[in-house]
VEXGU-254939 format. One line per 4 residues: number of its first residue (from 1); for each residue x, y, z of C-alpha. Coordinates in Angstrom, 1 decimal. Each point is the difference from the previous one (the first is absolute). Example, Ala and Ser with C-alpha at 12.3 -4.5 7.8 and 13.67 -1.06 7.14 Angstrom:
# VEXGU-254939
1> 12.3,-4.5,7.8; 1.4,3.4,-0.7
This chain:
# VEXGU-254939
1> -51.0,49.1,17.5; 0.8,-1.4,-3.5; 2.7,-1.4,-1.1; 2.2,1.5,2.5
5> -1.2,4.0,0.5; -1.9,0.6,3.5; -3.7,0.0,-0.1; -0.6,-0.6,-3.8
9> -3.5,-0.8,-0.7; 0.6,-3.7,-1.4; 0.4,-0.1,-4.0; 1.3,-2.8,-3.2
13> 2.9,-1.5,0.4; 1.3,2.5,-2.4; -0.6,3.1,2.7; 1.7,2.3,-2.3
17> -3.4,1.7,-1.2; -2.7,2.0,2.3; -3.9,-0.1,0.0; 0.0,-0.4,-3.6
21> 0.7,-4.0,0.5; -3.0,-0.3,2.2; -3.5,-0.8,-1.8; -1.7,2.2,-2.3
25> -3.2,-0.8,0.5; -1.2,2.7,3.1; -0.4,-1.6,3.2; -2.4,-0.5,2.0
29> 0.0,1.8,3.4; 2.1,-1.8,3.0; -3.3,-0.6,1.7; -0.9,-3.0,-2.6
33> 0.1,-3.2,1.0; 1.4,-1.3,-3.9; 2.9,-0.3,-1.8; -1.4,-0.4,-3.5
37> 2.1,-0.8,-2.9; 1.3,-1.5,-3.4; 2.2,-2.8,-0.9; 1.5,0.3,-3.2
41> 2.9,-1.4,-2.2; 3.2,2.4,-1.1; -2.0,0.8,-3.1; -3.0,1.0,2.0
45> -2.6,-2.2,-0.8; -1.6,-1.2,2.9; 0.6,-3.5,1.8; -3.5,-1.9,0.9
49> -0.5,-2.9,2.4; 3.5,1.3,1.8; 0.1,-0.9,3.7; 0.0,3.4,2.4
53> 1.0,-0.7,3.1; 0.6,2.9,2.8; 1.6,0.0,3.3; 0.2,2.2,3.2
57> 3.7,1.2,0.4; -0.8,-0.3,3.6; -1.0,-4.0,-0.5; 0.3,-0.2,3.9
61> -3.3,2.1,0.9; -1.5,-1.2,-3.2; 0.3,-3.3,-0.8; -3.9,-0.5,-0.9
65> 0.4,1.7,-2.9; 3.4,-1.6,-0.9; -1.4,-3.1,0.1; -3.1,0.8,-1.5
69> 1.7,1.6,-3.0; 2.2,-3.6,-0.4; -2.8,-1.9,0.6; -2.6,2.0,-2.8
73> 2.3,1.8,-2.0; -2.4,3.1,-2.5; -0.1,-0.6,-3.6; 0.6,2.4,-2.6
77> -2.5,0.6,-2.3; 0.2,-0.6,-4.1; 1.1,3.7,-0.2; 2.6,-0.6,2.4
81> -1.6,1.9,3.1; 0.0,-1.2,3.5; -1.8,2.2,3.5; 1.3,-1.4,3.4
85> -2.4,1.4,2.6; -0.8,0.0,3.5; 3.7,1.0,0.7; 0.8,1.7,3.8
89> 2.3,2.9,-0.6; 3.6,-0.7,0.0; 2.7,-1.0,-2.6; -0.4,-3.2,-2.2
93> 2.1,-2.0,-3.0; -2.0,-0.8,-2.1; 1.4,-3.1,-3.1; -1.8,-1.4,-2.9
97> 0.8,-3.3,-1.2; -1.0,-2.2,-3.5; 1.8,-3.0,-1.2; 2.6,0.6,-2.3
101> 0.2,3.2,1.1; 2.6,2.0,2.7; -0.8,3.1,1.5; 1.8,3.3,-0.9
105> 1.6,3.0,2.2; -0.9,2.3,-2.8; -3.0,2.4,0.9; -0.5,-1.8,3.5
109> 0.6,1.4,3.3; 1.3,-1.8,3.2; -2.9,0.8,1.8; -3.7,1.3,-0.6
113> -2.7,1.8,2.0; -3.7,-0.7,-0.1; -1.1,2.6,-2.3; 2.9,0.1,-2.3
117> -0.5,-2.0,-3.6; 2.9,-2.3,-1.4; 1.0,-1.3,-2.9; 2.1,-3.1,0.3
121> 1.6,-1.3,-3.5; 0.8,-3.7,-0.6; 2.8,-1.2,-2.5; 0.2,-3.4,-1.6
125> 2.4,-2.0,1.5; 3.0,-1.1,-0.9; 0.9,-3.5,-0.8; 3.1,-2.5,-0.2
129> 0.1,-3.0,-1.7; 2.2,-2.9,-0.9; 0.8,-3.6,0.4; 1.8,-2.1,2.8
133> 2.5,-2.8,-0.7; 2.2,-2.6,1.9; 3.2,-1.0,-0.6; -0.6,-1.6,-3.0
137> -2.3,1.9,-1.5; -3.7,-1.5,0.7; -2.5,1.9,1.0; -0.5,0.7,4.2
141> -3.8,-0.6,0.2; -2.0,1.6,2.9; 2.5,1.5,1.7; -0.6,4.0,1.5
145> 1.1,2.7,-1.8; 0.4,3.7,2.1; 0.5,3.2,-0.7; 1.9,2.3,2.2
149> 0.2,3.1,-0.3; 3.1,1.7,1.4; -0.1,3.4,-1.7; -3.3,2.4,-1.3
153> 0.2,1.6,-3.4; 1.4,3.4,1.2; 3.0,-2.4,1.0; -0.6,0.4,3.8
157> 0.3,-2.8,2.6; -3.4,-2.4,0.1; -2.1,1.3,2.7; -3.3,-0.8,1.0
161> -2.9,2.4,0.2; -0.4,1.1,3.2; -4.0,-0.1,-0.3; -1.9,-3.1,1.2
165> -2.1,0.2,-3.0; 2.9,-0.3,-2.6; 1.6,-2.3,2.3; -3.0,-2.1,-0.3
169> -0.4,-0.5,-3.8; 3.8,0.1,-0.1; -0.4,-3.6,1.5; -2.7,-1.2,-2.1
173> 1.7,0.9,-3.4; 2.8,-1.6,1.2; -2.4,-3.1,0.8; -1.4,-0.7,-3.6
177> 0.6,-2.5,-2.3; 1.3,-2.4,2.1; 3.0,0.9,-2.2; 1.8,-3.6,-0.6
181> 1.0,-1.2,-3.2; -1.9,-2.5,-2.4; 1.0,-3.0,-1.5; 2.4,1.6,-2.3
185> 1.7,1.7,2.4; -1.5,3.7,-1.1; -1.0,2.4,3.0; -2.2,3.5,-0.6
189> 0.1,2.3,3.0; -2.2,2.8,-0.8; -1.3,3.5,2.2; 3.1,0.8,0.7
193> 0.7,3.5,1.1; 3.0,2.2,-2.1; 2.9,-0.3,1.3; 3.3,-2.7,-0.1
197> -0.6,-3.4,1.1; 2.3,-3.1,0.7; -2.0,-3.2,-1.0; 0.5,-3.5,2.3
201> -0.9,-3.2,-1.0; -0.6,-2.7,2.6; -0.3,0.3,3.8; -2.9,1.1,2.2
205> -1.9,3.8,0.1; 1.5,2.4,2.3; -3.4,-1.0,2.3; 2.4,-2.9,0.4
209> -2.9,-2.6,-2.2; -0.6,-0.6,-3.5; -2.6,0.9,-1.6; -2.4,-2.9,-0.5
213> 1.1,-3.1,0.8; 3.9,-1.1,0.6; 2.2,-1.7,-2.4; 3.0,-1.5,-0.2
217> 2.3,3.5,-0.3; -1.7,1.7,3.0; 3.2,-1.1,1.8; 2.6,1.6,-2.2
221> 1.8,2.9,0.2; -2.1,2.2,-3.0; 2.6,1.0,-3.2; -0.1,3.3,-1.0
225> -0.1,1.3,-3.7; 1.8,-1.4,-2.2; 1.6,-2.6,2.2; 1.6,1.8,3.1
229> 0.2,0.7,4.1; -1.7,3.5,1.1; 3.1,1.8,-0.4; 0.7,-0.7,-3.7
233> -4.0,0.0,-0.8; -0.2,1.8,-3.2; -3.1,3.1,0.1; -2.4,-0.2,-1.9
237> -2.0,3.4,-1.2; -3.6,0.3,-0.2; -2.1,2.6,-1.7; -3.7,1.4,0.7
241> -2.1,-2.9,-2.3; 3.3,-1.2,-1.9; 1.5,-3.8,0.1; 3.3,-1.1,0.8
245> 0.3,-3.3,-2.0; 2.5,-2.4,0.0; 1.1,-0.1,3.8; 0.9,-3.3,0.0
249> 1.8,-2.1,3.1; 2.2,-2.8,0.0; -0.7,-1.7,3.2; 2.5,-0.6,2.6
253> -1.6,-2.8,2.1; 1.9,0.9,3.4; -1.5,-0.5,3.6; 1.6,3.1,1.4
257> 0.6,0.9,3.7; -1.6,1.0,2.7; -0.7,2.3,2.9; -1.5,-0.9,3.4
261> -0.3,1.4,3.5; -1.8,1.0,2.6; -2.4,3.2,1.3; -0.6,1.3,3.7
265> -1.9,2.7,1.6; 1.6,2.8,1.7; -2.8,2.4,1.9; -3.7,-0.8,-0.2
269> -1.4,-3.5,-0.6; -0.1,-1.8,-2.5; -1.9,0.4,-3.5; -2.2,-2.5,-0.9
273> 1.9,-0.6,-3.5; 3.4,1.4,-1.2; 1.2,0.3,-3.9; 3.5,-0.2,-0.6
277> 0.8,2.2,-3.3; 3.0,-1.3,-1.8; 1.1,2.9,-2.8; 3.1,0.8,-1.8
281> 2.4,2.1,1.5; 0.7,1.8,-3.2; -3.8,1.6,-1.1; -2.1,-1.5,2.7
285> -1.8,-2.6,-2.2; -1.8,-2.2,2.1; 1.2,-3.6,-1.1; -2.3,-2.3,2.6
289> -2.6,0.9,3.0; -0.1,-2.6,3.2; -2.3,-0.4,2.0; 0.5,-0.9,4.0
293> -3.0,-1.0,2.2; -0.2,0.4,3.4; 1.6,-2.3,2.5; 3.0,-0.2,-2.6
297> 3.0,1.9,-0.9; 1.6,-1.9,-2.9; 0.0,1.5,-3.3; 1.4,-1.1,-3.1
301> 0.7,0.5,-3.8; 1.5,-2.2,-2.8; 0.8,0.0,-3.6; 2.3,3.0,0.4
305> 2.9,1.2,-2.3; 3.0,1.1,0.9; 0.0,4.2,1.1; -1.1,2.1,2.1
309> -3.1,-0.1,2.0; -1.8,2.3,2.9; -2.4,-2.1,2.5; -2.4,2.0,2.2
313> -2.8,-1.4,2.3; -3.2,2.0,0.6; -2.9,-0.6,2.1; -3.1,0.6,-1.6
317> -1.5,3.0,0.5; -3.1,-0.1,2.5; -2.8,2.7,1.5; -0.7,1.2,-3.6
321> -3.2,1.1,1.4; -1.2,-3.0,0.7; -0.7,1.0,4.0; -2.0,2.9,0.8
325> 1.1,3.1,-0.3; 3.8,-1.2,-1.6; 1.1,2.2,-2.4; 4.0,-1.5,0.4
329> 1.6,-3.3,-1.2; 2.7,-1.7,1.6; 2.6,-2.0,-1.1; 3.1,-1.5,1.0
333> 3.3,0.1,-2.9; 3.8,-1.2,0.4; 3.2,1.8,-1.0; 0.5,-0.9,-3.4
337> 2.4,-2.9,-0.1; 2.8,-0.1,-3.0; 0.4,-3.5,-1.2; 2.6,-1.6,-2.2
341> -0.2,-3.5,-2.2; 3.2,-0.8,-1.4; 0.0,-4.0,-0.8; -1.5,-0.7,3.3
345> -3.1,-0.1,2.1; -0.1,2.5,2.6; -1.7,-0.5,3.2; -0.5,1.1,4.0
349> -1.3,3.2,-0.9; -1.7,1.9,2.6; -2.4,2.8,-0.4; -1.5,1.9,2.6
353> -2.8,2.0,-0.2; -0.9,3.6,2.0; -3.2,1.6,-0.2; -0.1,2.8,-2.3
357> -1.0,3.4,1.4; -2.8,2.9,-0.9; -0.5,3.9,0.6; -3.2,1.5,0.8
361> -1.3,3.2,-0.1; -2.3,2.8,-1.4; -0.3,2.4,-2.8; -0.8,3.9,0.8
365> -1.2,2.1,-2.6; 0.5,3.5,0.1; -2.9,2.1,-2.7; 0.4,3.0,-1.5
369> -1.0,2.7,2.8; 0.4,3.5,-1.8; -2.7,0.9,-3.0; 2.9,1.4,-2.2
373> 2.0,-3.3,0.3; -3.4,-1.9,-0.5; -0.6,2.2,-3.2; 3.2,-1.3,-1.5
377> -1.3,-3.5,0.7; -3.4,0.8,-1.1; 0.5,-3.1,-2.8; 1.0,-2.5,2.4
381> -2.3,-3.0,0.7; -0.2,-1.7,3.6; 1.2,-3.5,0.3; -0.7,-2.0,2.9
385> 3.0,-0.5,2.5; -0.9,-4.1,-0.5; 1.6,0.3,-3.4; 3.9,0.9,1.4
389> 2.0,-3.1,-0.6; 2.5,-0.6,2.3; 3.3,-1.9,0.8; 3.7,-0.1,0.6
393> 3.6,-0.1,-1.3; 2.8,-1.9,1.7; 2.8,2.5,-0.1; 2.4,-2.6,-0.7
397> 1.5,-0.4,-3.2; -1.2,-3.7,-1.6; 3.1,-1.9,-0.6; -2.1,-3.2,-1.8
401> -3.7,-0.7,-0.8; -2.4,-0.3,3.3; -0.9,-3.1,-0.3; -3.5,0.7,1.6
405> -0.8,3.2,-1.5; -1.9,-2.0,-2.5; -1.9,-2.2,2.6; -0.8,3.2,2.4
409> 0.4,2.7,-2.6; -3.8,0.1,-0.9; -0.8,0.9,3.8; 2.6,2.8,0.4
413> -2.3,2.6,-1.0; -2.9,1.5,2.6; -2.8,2.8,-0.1; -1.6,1.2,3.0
417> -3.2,-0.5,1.7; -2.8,2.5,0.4; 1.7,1.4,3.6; 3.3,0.5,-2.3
421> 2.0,-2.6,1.8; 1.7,-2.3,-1.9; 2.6,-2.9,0.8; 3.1,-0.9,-2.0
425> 0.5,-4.0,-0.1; 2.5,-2.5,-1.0; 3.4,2.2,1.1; 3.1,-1.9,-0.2
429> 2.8,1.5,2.8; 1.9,3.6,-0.9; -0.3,3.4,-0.9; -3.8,1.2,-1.6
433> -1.2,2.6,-2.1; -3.3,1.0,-0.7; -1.6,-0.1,-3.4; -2.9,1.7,-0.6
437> -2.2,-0.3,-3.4; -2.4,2.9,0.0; -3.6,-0.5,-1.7; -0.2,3.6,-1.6
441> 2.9,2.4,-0.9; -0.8,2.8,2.3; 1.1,-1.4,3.1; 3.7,-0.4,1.5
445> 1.9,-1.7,2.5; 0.8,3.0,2.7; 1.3,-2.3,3.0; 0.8,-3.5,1.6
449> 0.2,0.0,3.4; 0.7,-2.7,3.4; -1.0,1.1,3.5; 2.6,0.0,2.2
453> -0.1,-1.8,3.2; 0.0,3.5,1.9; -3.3,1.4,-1.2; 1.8,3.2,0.1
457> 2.8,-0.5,-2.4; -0.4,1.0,-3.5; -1.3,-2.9,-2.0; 2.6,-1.8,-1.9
461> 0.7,0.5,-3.7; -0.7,-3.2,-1.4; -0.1,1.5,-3.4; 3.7,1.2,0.3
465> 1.4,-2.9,2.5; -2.5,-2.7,-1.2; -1.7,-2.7,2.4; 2.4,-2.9,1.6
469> -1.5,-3.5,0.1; 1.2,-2.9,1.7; -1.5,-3.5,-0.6; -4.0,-0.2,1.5
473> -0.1,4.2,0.7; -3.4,1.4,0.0; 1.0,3.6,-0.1; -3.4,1.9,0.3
477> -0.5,4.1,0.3; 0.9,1.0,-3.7; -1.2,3.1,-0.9; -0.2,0.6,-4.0
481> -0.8,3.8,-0.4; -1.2,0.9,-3.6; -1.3,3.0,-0.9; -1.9,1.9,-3.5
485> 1.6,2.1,-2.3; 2.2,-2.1,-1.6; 2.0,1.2,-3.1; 1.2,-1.8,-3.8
489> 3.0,0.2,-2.0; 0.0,-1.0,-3.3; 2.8,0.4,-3.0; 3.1,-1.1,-1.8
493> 3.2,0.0,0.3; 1.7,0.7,-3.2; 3.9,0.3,-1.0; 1.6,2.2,-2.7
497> -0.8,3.2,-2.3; -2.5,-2.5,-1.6; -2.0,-0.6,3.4; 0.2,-3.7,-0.6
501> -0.3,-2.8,2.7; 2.8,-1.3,2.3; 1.6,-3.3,-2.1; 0.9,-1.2,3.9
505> -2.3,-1.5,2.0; -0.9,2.9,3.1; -2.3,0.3,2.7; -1.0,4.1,1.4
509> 0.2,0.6,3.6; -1.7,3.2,1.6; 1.5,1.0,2.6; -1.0,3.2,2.9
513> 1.9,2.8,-0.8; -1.1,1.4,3.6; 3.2,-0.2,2.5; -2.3,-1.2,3.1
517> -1.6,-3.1,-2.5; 3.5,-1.1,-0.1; -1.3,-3.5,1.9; -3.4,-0.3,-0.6
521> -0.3,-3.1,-2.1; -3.1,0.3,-1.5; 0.5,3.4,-1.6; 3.0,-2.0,-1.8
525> -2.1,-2.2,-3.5; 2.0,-1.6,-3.3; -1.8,-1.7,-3.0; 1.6,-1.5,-3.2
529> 0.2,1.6,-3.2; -1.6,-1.6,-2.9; 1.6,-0.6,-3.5; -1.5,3.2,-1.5
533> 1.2,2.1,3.3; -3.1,0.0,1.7; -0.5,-0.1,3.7; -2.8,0.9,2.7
537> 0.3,0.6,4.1; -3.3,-0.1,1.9; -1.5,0.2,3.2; 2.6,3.3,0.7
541> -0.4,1.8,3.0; 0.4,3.5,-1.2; 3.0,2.0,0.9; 3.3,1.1,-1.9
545> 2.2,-2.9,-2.1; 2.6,-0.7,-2.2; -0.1,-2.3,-2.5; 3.3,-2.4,-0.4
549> 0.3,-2.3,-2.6; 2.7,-2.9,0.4; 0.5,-3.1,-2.7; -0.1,-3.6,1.2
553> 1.4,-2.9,-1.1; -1.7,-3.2,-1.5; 0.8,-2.2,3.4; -2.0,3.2,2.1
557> -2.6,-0.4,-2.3; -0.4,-3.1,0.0; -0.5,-0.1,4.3; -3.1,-1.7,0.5
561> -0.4,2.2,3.3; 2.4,2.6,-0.4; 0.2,2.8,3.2; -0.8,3.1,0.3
565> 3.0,2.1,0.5; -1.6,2.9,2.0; 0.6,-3.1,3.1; 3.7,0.9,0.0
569> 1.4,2.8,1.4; 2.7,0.5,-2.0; -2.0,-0.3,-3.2; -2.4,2.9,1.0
573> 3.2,2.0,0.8; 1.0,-1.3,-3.8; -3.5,1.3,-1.4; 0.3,3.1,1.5
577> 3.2,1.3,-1.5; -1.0,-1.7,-2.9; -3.5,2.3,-0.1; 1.9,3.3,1.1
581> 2.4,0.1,-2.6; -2.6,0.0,-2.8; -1.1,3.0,1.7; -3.6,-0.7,-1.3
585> -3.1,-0.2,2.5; -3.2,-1.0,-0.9; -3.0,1.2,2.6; -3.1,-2.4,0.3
589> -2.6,1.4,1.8; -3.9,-1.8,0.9; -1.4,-2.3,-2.6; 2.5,1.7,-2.7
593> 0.5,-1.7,-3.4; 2.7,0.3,-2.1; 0.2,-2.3,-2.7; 2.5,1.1,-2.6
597> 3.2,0.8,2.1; 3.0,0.0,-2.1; 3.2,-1.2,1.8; 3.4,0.4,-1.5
601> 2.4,-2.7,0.3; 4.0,-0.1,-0.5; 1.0,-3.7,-0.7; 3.0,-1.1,1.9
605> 3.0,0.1,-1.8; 2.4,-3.0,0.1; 3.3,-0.6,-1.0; 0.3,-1.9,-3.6
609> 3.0,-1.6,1.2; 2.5,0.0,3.7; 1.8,2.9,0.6; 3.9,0.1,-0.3
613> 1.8,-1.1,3.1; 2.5,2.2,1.2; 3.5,-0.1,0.0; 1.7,-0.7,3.3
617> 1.3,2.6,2.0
């Protein structure tokens, strides 16, 4: 599912608009072995000598290709084209990369199938500019300039992209230059994605070395823009190919503090090398990376402001199909560890780490069996089962940035093998959800189910109840039953005699209107609503809904993970009446399409000022 609605096939980060978003150009059929394509700039004309590189979302039963895509990365053409063959079926990200140049969500999908045609669109990259300074004035001369960047353009927290691919040329943009500043003190950091940026001066990388060789303020704390701590860093904004000039830094030669301590193993032996992530408690920015070998357990960083910090050790991943047969990883990771400087060094930290847990399983698909329901479906092209991306969604509310969601976040994602059976990796302890990103929109999500331990008793709901993990649980048996037949909703919502879009930002939540659905999560799907009142629900299993639309607030839409609310009880109970009083019931049946629903919406009223209090009795 997309962007939180069960079983959506996967779509631009946008996921407001339907199969209109995918190419134009007519694909080729699943059997292919190809992903062809075009890389192009936001004007359109095409990009040559850009880097493709494509990657197995299940990297742990193929990491050939991984690496050979790294290692021999296909060229586009002078008209922009690029055709990446040979591909087994299943789901891949696929990034293009040219210096200067970031890559854009616009057009792109999360995921593509061999057979399917892309176009991926690079912008020019932002730059920032200026001039660093001591205390009296004279120029700072080689010292390392970063960028950070702690919100994107649409003003949402900094993430990175979940794809190894991105993830990948993400690191090597942020590698060019090396950007230090000449002898008059003037720095240029250019290919920078949009978005707002703090700028530090001084200090090491957040890989915890300079870049290039070290000088003499490697071993201060860095200054921010103009001449501050983190916490009163001024932001600077950065647009698509525009320059923000003039951001210079007084420097504020200061050693800082530090943070020290040590790691142990709890369950399992012990990884042959451990990183130690320190980020900022605030937005998850990852200010250093430590390294700690085996047969030692010390870890350690310097030239620290004062704030807030989060430390987390993680043992390296391992199995990622390296042995026969593996198509797991395993790594070990720590509770996340709230740290605060405050004048001081702060030391005799301990962090243990637990191995993280898995779920394994199968997918069932159920075809079309009658001829009538297969003539309604007569249009619908068969996609292998390999192309299902899979994963999970703790049920717990984040509180703060996970700090190794970055680290990890490009393996969460799975596809199954050729038998169907997949396995879910990288689990930290608690309550999971599946997520399941269909590769065509005719097919739906019908049921998740757990054998019991009695062979007899009715398989467990794991949909509805979810799937408990405990650190190191290799919960095997899941059974992922999706079937054809899948419906689309498409429309606006619209306000008013005039018809016109909501001014407040909503999402649209379909809901069963059938009294025995009442619990079955995945009937339940919500989307956003787009500035012009658009929306689109896929992947629907058909049946009777209503259609509720409720207005959220800037801090739910900004929720880099936000829940589904069909996992609470009380909230379906809430839908429900919700639905039923609008009295409206819209019937989906096989494979139906309706694109142009209208839905009416009644803005909330709120009160232009307190109302009176009332006199004492």
């Amino acid at each position: 599912m997309a962007r939180g609605s069960h079983g959506q096939t996967d779509k631009p980060a946008s996921g407001l608009q339907q199969t209109a978003q995918t190419q134009a150009t007519k694909n080729e059929p699943r059997s292919s072995t190809r992903i062809k394509g075009r890389v192009v700039t936001e004007g359109g004309r095409p990009v040559p000598d850009a880097s493709i590189t494509v990657f197995p979302v299940n990297i742990a039963g193929n990491l050939q290709s991984a690496v050979t895509s790294l290692l021999r990365p296909v060229i586009s053409d002078a008209d922009g084209n690029f055709d990446l063959t040979s591909l087994r079926p299943g789901a891949y990200s696929v990034s293009a990369s040219s210096p200067g140049y970031v890559l854009s969500d616009q057009g792109s999908k999360a995921f593509y199938r061999p057979g399917d045609t892309a176009t991926l669109t690079l912008v020019k990259g932002g730059v920032i500019t200026g001039r660093v300074t001591n205390s009296s004035g004279e120029p700072l001369v080689g010292a390392l300039v970063r960028a950070i960047r702690v919100r994107e353009a649409n003003d949402k927290p900094a993430r990175a992209r979940a794809d190894l691919g991105s993830q990948i040329n993400e690191s090597l943009e942020m590698t060019l230059g090396p950007f230090k500043t000449d002898d008059r003190g003037i720095y240029r950091i250019y290919g920078l994605a949009p978005g707002y940026y703090q700028v530090a001066a001084g200090g090491r990388s957040a890989q915890g070395f300079s870049l290039g060789m070290g000088n003499a303020y490697d071993g201060d704390a860095p200054t921010y823009y103009p001449s501050s701590t983190i916490e009163t860093a001024s932001e600077v904004s950065v647009l698509a190919g525009g320059e923000a000039a003039n951001i210079d830094i007084r420097y504020r030669a200061h050693r800082g503090h530090s943070i020290g301590g040590t790691v142990s193993v709890s369950g399992g032996p012990a990884p042959q090398a451990l990183s130690v992530l320190l980020t900022r408690a605030s937005n998850g920015v990852v200010e250093a990376t430590s390294i700690v070998m085996q047969g030692r357990d010390h870890f350690g960083f310097d030239t620290l402001l004062d704030g807030e910090y989060v430390v987390t050790a993680m043992g390296n991943p391992e199995n990622m199909g390296l042995t026969a047969g593996a198509e797991s990883m395993t790594a070990s990771v720590s509770e996340p560890r709230r740290v605060t400087i405050k004048g001081a060094d702060v030391s005799g930290i301990n962090l243990v780490i637990e191995p993280l847990a898995s779920i394994a399983g199968r997918i069932v698909l159920e075809p079309l069996q009658d001829a009538k329901q297969k003539a309604l479906c007569r249009d619908t092209r068969p996609s292998p089962i390999e192309g299902t991306v899979l994963s999970t969604r703790d049920e717990r509310k984040e509180t703060a940035p996970d700090p190794i969601s970055g680290p990890l976040g490009a393996f969460k994602n799975t596809t199954p093998n050729e038998k169907s059976e997949f396995i879910i990796s990288l689990l930290r302890p608690g309550v999971h959800h599946l997520d399941v990103q269909f590769p065509a929109e005719h097919l739906y999500l019908k049921a998740v189910t757990l054998p019991q331990p009695d062979p007899k008793a009715r398989p467990i709901d794991a949909a509805k109840n979810g799937v408990s993990l405990k650190s190191g649980d290799k919960i095997k048996g899941l059974v992922v039953t999706t079937s054809e037949g899948a419906a689309r909703l498409s429309g606006k919502v619209v306000i008013g005699a005039e018809n016109k879009p909501p001014e407040a930002r909503m999402r649209v939540h379909l809901v069963p209107a059938e009294p025995e659905a009442a619990d079955e999560v995945l009937r339940y799907f919500e989307a956003d609503v787009s500035a012009d009142g658009a929306f689109a629900l896929t992947n629907l299993p058909p049946g009777k809904y209503w259609l509720v639309g409720r207005e959220t607030s800037d801090a739910e839409q900004a929720e880099p993970d936000r829940k589904l609310l069909a996992w609470d009880a009380g909230a379906r109970t809430s839908l429900r009446f919700e639905g039923e009083a609008s009295k409206k019931v819209i019937d989906l049946t096989q494979c139906q399409i309706i694109a142009d629903h209208q839905s009416k919406y009644v803005p909330l009223t709120r009160p232009s000022k307190p109302p009176a209090k009332k006199p004492p009795l």
